[in-house]
N, C-alpha and C positions, 0 to 999 in steps of 0.2 A: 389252394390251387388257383391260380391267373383265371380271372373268367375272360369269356373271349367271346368275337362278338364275328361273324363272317359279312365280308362287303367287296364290293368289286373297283378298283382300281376305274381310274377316266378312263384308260388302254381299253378296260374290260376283265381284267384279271381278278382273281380272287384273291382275296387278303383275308388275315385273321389281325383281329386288333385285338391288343390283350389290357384287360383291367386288373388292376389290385385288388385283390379282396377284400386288405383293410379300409381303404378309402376310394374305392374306384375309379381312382387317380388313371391315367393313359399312360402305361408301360411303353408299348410299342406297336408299331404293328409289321408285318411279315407280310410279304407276296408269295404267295401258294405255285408250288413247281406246276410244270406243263407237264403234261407227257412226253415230248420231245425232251424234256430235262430232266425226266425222271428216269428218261430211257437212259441219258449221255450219263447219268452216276450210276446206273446197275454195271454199264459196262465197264466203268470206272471200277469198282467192286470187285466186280469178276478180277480184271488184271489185279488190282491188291490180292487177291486172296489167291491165284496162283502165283503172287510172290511172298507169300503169307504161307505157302506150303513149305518153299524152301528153307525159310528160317529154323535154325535151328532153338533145342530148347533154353540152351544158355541165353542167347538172342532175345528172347523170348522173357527169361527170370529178366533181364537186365531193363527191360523192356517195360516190364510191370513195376519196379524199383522207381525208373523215371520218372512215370505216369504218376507216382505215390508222390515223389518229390512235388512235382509240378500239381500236383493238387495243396499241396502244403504251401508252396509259395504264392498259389492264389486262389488260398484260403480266403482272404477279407472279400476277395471280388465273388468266389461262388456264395459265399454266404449274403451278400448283398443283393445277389439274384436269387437267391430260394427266400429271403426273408418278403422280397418285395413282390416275386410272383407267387409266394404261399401265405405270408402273413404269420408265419412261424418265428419264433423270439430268436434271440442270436443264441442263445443256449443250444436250441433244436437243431438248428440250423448246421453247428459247430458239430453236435453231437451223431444227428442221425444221416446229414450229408456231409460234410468233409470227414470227421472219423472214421466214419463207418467204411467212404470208400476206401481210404486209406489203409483199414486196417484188413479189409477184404485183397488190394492189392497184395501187400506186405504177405497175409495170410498164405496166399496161392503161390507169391512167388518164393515163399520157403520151402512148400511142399510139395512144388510140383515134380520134382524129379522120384522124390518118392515114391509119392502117389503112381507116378507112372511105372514106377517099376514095378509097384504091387496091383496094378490093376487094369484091367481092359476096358474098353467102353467103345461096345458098335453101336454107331447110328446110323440104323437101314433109312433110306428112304422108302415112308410108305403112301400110298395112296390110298384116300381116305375111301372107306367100303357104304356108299349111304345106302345101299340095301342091310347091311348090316348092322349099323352104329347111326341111322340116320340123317339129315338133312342139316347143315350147321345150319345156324337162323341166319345168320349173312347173306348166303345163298340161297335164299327162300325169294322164289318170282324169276332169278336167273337162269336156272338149271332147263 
């Protein structure tokens, strides 16, 4: 994994600079979102995903097919980013990040019309009980 280093931009902004593992060579470095910009992509979000209800399942299989393709034709380019921000040999690289997504897509979008005919799956929203289940540690000092 990229190590990383946190530092503030001239403006004042935060950044993340990222190092190689192999050689702690300087990958890149990233300006860290505002709140103001964190806000303008949830809402961003929100409208995809109520146009993300509409689609249908076919939409959907064809959808993950693509995404399978477009990993296959930039195969060389994600493996040259997992090799240089993990330090993983091209073998790994090959094997446990392009295959695997690929073959995770391909997987889902074979089965999913099945799957869904034979099975249901609710996801209630819950709210977490900390008299019950306790206090996450994240949340320790804000509560």
């Amino acid at each position: 994994m990229a190590i990383f280093s946190i530092s503030h931009s001239e403006s004042g902004r935060k950044q993340l600079s990222l190092k190689s593992p192999v050689d702690l060579s300087h990958i890149d470095t990233y300006d860290c979102a505002n709140s103001d910009e964190i806000s303008a992509v949830m809402t961003q979000a929100k409208i995809a995903q109520s146009k993300w209800k509409q689609t249908s399942l076919k939409e959907r299989v064809e959808l993950l097919h693509r995404v399978a393709d477009v990993v296959i034709q930039q195969q060389d380019r994600i493996m040259d980013v997992v090799m240089r921000e993990t330090g993983k040999p091209v073998q790994e690289a090959m094997a446990m990040e392009v295959f695997s997504a690929v073959d995770s897509l391909v997987f889902y979008a074979k089965r999913a019309e099945k799957w869904l005919k034979e099975n249901t799956y609710k996801n209630p929203i819950l709210k977490w009980e900390t008299k019950a289940w306790g206090e996450i540690p994240a949340d320790f000092g804000r509560k």
